[in-house]
N, C-alpha and C positions, 0 to 999 in steps of 0.2 A: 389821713393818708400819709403823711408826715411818720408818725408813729409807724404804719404799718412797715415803711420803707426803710425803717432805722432797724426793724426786730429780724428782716431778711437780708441785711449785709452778714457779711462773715466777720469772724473779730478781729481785730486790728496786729498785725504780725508785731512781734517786740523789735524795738532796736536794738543796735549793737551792744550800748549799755545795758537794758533792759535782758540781753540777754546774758551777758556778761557776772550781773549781778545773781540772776537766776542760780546759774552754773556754780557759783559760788555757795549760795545758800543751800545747794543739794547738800555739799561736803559732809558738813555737820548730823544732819537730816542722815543719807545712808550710813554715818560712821557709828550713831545709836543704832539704826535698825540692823547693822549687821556684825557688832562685837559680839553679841551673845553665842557666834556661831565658830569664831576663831578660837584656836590652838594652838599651842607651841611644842614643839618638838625639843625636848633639852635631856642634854647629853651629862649622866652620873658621874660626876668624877668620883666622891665620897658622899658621907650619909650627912655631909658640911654644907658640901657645893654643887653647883651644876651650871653648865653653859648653854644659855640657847645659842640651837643651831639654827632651828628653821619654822616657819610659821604652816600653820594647816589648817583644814577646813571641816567641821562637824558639821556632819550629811548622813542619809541615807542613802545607802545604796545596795539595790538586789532585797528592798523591806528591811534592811540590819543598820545598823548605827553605824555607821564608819568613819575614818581619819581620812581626809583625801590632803597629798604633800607630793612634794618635788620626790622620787626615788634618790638622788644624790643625795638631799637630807637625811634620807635613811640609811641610807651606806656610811653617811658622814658619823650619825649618834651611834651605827652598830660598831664603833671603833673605839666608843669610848669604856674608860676600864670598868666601870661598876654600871654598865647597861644605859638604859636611856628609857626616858617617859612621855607621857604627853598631858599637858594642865587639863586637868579638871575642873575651871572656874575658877573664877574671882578670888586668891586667898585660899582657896583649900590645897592640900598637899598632890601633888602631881601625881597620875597614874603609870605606873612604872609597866613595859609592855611585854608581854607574855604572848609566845606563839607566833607564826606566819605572819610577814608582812605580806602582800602581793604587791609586786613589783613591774613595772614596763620601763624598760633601759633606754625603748627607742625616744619612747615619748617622754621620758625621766617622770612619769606620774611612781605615785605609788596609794596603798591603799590598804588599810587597817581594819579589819572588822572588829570591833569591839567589843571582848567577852563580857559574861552578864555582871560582873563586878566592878564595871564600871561606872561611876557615882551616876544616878538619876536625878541632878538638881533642876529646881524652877529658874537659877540663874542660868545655865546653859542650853543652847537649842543646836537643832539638826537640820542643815538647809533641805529645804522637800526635795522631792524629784521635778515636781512639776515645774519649777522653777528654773530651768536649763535652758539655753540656746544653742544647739548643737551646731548652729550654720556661723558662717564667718558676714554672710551677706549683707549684716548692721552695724556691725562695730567701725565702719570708717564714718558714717552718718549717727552715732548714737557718743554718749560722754561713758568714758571707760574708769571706772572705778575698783581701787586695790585697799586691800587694809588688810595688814599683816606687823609685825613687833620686827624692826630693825636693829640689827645689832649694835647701834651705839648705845640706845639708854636701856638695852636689855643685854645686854652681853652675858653677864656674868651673874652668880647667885651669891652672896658671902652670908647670909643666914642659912637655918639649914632646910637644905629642899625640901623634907620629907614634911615642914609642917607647913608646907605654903611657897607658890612661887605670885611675884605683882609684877606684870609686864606695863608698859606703856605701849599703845600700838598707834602704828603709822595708817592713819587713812588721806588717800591720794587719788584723785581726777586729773583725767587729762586726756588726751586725742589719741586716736590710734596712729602709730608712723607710717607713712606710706611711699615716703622717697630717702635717699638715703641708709637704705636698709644691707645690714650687716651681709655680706654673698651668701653664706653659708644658711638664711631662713631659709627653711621649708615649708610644704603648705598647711602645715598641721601647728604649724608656729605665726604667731601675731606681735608686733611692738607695740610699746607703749613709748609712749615722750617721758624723758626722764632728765630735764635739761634746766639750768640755771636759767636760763631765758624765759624771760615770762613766769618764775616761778614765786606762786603767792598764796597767803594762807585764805582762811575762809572772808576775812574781813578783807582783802586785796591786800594787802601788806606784804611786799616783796622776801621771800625769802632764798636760806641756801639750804642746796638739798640736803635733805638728810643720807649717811651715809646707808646704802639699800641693802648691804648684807646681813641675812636672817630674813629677807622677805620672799626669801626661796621658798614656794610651800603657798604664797598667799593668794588667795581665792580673787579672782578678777571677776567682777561683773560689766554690763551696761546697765548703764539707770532706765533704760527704759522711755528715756524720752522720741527718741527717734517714733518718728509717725502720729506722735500724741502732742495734744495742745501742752503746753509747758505751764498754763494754770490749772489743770487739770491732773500734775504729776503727781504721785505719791511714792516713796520709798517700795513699796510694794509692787509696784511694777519694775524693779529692778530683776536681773537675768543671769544667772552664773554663767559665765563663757568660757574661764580657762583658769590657769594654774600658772604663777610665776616661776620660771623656770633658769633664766639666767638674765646676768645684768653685762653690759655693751656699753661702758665709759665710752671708748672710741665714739661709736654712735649717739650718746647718750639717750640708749633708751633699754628699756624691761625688755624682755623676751618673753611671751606665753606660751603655754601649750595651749589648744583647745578643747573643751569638754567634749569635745567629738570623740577622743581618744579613749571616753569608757566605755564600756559596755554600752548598749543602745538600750537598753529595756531598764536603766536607774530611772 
């Protein structure tokens, strides 16, 4: 009887710690399962140099390969003197862009389709469709996850681009904001926490932030814990939700857009 009455309790909630820890140990966990899907958007000066401007996301979208990024970062690279590309993976030489950007000003997205000469490696991937959350209704109850190449330890290129660009990227957790919020959000726009307070690597180790320009571009998720046991979680149940869009010192915090803003049928 004993036995039977121990197999019909529900399992024991974590604690603070316990969950604390958890939230930590995703970091790591989502930052593999979701580099192979990031881009950079860097701006040609010569056949020497290049600037990253801005980070973006390799997707599908409409069945085609696309670049999904902030549209500011696109007006920012189309300024530059000798054009502008976007990485190809790990060490190979960046793909220089040819043709139509599509563009949305309101929502600052923008959006690449990728002609056929653009490399097919086994190191890079295309986030699905299936994989979206078009509603805002979970990101205040769910852990919000960004990983994008910030402009301090990718700033600049001094090898020359055309045989390889090596970014370092920023991957980052944290709550969504929900008080304190800049006047000027709109409903299509969501915060993230972006604050020295409380701020710690994956190990708990207090850190200071990284300087967040060039994460314009960078693909936001939820991990997917909200509604699910948290021993149960996998990387895989992570949600693409938005698009980083600008950054709010004052407030300290990210500003998204939401993937609501594409097309409904990606």
């Amino acid at each position: 009887m004993e036995a039977s009455r121990q197999e019909t309790q529900s399992p024991r909630s974590l604690s603070i710690e316990e969950k604390t820890k958890f939230i930590l140990s995703t970091l790591p966990r989502m930052a593999e399962h979701t580099f192979p899907f990031l881009g950079s958007v860097i701006g040609i000066q010569n056949s020497k140099t290049g600037r990253h401007i801005g980070s973006a996301l390799r997707c599908v979208l409409h069945g085609k390969r696309a670049i999904l990024t902030a549209q500011h970062v696109i007006r920012e690279a189309q300024n530059e003197p000798a054009g502008f590309a976007i990485s190809a993976g790990y060490g190979r030489a960046p793909f220089v862009v040819h043709g139509p950007v599509n563009i949305d000003p309101v929502a600052d997205l923008a959006v690449y389709f990728l002609p056929q000469d653009y490399p097919d490696d086994s190191a890079i991937a295309f986030w699905p469709r299936g994989r979206t959350d078009r509603e805002q209704m979970r990101l205040a109850t769910d852990y919000l996850f960004l990983h994008g190449f910030p402009g301090d330890p990718s700033h600049s290129y001094s090898s020359q681009v055309f045989q390889g660009v090596l970014n370092r990227s920023l991957p980052y957790g944290a709550m969504q904001r929900i008080d304190n919020l800049p006047d000027d959000l709109t409903p299509i726009q969501f915060a993230i926490e972006y604050s020295a307070a409380g701020m710690s690597n994956s190990s708990g180790i207090a850190q200071t932030p990284v300087d967040p320009h060039g994460l314009s571009g960078s693909p936001v998720w939820r991990i997917g814990l909200s509604g699910r046991s948290a021993r149960l979680w996998q990387p895989d149940d992570s949600l693409l939700v938005g698009v980083v869009t600008q950054w709010r010192p004052e407030q300290n915090v990210l500003v998204a857009t939401s993937i609501s803003q594409l097309p409904p049928d990606w």
